[in-house]
C-alpha positions in Angstrom: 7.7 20.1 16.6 10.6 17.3 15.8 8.7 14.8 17.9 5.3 15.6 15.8 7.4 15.6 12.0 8.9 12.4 13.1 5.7 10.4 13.9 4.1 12.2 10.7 6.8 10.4 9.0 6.3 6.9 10.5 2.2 7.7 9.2 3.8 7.7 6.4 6.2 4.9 6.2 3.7 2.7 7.8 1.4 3.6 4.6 3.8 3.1 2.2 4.2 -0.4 3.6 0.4 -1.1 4.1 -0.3 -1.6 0.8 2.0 -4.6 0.4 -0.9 -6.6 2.5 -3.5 -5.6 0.0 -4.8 -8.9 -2.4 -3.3 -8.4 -5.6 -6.7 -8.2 -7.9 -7.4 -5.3 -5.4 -4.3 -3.7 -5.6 -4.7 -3.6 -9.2 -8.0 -2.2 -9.4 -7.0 0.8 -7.2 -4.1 1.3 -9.3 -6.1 1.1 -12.5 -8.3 4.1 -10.6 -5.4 6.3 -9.6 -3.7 5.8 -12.9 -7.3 7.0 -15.0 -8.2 9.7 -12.2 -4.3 11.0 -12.5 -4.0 11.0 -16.4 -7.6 13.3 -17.1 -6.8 15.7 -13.8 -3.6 16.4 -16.2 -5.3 16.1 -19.5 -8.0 18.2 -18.3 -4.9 21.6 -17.6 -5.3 21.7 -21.3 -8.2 23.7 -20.5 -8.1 25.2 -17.7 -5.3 28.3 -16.2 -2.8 27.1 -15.6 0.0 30.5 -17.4 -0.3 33.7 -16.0 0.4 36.9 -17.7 2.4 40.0 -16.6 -0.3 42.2 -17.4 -3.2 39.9 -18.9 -5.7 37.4 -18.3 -4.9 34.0 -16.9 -3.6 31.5 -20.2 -5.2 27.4 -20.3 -2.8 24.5 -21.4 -3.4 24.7 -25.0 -2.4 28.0 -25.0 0.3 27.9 -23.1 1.8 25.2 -24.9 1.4 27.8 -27.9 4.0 30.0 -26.3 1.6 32.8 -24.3 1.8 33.2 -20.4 4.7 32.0 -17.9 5.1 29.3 -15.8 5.1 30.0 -12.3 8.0 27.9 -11.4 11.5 28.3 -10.8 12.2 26.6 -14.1 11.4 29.8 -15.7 13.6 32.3 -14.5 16.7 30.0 -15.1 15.9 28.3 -18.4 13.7 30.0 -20.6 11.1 28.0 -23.0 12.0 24.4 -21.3 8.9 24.5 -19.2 7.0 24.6 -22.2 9.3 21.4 -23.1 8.1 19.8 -19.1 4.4 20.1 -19.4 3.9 18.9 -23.0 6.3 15.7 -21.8 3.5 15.9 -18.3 1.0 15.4 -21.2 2.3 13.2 -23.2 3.0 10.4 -19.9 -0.8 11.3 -18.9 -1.9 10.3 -22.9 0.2 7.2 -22.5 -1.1 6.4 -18.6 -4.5 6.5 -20.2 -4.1 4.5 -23.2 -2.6 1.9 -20.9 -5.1 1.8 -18.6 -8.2 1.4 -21.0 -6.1 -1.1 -23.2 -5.6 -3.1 -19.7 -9.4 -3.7 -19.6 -9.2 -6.0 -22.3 -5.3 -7.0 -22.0 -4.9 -7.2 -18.4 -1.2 -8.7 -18.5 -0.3 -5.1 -20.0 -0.3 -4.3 -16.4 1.8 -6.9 -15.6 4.7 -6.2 -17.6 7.9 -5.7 -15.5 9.9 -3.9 -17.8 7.4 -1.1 -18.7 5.5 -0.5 -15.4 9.3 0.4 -14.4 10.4 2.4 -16.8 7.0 4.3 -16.5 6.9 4.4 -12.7 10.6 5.7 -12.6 9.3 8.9 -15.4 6.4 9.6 -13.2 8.0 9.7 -10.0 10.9 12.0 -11.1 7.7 14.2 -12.5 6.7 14.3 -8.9 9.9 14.9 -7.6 10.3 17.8 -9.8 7.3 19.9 -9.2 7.4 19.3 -6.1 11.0 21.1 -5.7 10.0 23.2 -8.9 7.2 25.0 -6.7 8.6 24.9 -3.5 11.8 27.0 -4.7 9.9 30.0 -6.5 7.2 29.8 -3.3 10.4 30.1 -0.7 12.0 32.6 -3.4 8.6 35.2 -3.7 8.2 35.2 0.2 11.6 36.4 0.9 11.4 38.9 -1.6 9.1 41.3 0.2 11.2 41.2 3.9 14.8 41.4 1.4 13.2 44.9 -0.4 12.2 46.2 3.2 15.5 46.0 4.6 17.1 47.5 1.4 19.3 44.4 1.0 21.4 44.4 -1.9 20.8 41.6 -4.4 24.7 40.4 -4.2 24.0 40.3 -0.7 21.4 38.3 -0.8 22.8 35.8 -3.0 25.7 35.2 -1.0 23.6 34.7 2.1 22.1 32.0 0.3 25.8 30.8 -0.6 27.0 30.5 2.5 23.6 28.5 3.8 24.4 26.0 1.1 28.0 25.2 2.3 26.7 25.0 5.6 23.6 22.4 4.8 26.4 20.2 2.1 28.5 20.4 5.0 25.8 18.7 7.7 24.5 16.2 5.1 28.9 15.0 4.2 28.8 14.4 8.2 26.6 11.2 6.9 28.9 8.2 6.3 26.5 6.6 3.9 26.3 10.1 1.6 30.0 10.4 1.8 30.3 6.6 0.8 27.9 7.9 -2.8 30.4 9.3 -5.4 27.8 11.0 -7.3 26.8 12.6 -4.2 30.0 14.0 -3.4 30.7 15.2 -6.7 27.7 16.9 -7.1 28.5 18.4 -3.6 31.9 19.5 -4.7 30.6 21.1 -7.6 28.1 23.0 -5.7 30.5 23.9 -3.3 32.5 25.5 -5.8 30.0 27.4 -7.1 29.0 29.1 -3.2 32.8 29.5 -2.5 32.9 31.4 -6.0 29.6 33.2 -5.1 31.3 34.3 -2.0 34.7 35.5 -3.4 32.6 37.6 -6.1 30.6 39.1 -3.2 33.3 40.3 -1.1 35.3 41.3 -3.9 32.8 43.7 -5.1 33.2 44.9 -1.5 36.3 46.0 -1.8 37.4 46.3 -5.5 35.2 47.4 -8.8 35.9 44.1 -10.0 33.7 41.0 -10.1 34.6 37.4 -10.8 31.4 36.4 -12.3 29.4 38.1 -15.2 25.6 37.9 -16.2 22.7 36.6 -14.0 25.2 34.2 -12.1 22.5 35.0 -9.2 20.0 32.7 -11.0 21.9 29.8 -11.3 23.1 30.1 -7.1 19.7 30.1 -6.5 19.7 27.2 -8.6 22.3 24.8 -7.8 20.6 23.7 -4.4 17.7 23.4 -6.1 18.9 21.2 -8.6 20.5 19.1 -5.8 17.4 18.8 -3.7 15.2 17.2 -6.8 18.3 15.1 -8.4 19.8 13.4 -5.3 16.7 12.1 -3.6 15.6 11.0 -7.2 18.7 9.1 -8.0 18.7 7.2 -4.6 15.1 6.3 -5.4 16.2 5.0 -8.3 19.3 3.1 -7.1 18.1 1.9 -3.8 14.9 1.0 -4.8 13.5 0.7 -8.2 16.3 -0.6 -10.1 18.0 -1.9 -7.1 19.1 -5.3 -6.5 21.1 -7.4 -3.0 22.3 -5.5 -0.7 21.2 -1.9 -2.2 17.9 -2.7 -1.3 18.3 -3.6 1.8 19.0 -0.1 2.6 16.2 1.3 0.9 13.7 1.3 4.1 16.5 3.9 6.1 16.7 6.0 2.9 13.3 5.8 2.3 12.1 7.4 5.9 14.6 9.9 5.9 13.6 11.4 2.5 9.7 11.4 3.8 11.2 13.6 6.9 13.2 15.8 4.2 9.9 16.2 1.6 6.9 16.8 4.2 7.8 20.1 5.0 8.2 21.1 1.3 4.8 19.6 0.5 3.1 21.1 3.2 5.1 24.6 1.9 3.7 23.6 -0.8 0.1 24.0 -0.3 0.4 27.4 0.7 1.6 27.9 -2.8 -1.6 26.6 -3.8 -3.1 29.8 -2.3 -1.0 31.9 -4.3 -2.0 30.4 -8.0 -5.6 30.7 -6.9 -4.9 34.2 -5.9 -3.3 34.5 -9.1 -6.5 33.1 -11.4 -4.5 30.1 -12.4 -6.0 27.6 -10.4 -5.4 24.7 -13.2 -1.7 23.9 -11.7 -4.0 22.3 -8.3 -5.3 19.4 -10.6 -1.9 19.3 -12.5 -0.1 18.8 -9.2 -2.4 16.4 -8.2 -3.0 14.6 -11.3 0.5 14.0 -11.5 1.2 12.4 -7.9 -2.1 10.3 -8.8 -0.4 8.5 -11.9 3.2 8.2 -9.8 1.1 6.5 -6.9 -0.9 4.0 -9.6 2.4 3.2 -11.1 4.0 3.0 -7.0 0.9 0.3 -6.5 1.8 -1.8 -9.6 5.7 -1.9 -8.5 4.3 -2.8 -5.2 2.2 -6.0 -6.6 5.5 -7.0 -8.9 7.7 -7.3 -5.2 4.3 -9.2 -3.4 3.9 -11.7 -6.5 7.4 -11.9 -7.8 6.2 -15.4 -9.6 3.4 -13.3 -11.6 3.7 -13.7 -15.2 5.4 -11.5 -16.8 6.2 -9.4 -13.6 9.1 -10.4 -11.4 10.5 -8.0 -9.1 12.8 -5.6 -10.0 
């Protein structure tokens, strides 16, 4: 199974890098049609399910963004309203994406421009990254929730199972010289850690005494913190290793790079299968809003590309 993930991961790679040798007036045509196709697949959630209701019909965009239905994501449970906050900011970089794209066809060096393309590509791809992690979590979090109330487990229990899995994977990934050699990493770690150790105390305290460490739906934000880690830290050595990266960072970028394609397939392919569920669930909408999304982070990905091939264009060295 290790043996097939890995060479599904070189597919990959060797994808990602296959582009480079496409010609540049090419390059930007495909990007032009992944950046359009992208920014109406999102547009287009406006009207379609994409909410659902406890006991109700299935809400569109519009009326989503008018406060009915919930978003089935993990974002809900632990901060209330902000999803709200995420999709009309997913709109607002697909309204954008498009204007750019039809103002191209008479201003083509719009395309071209190093600073924006950046700054663009770097808001889409953490968009990607997010929902991504955001589905993944509440997928992995509804399919243990049947097997948990069959055995009876207690929700403390449960909680600190999940605490202790978290020490254990921050401890594997700190036997990596390179993550230990990332402040922001460890810190982020330590903080974490923290938390699980906490988690832990308050478990078996509970055992033994009526008293409790932590108060209020602490539970949420356990289930949280790795979560939280799994979008932020591949997203912030994206961003330092490779698009804003300069010398010797990037340099590194092609080992990080192929080790955070091993980490993400599985949680894409996990993924899917939560594509099932929505269109179980009648709110099919979030399949071109997934999609939509990647599209626009992969036309932006194309332009970055042409910027590193033609580092002489006008307008567009590379970053």
């Amino acid at each position: 199974m290790w043996k097939g993930l890995v060479s599904i991961r070189d597919w990959v790679a060797a994808g990602w890098e296959g582009g480079r040798r496409v010609r540049s007036p090419l390059l930007r045509l495909r990007a032009r049609v992944s950046l359009a196709s992208g920014s109406v697949l999102t547009l287009l959630t406006l009207f379609l399910p994409i909410a659902y209701e406890a006991c109700g019909p299935p809400r569109k965009g519009h009326e989503f963004i008018r406060g009915k239905g919930i978003w089935p994501g993990l974002l809900t449970f632990v901060f209330p309203g902000w999803e709200r906050g995420f999709y009309i900011l997913a709109l607002a970089l697909a309204a954008c994406t498009l204007l750019l794209v039809l103002a191209s066809v008479r201003r083509p060096a719009l395309l071209r421009k190093h600073a924006l393309i950046t700054w663009l590509f770097a808001l889409a791809g953490a968009f990607s990254f997010f929902v991504i992690v955001d589905f993944f979590w509440i997928f992995a979090a509804n399919w243990l929730e049947a097997p948990l109330q069959r055995l009876k487990v207690r929700e403390d229990m449960s909680v600190a199972v999940v605490a202790a899995l978290t020490l254990l994977v921050l401890t594997a990934c700190l036997r990596s010289r390179f993550l230990r050699g990332q402040r922001w990493v460890v810190a982020l770690f330590a903080i974490t850690s923290v938390l699980s150790l906490l988690i832990l105390a308050n478990f078996f305290l509970l055992l033994f005494t009526p008293r409790r460490l932590l108060r209020g739906e602490w539970s949420l934000w356990m289930m949280m913190a790795p979560a939280i880690l799994y979008w932020l830290v591949p997203l912030v050595l994206w961003l330092r290793f490779s698009l804003f990266a300069r010398g010797e960072r990037r340099v590194q970028w092609p080992g990080i790079r192929s080790r955070l394609i091993a980490m993400y397939l599985p949680v894409v392919a996990i993924d899917c299968l939560f594509f099932v569920e929505v269109v179980k669930m009648g709110i099919w909408g979030f399949l071109p809003f997934f999609f939509g999304l990647h599209l626009i982070s992969l036309g932006y990905m194309q332009l970055a590309r042409e910027g590193e091939r033609f580092p002489g264009a006008a307008a567009f060295p590379a970053p």
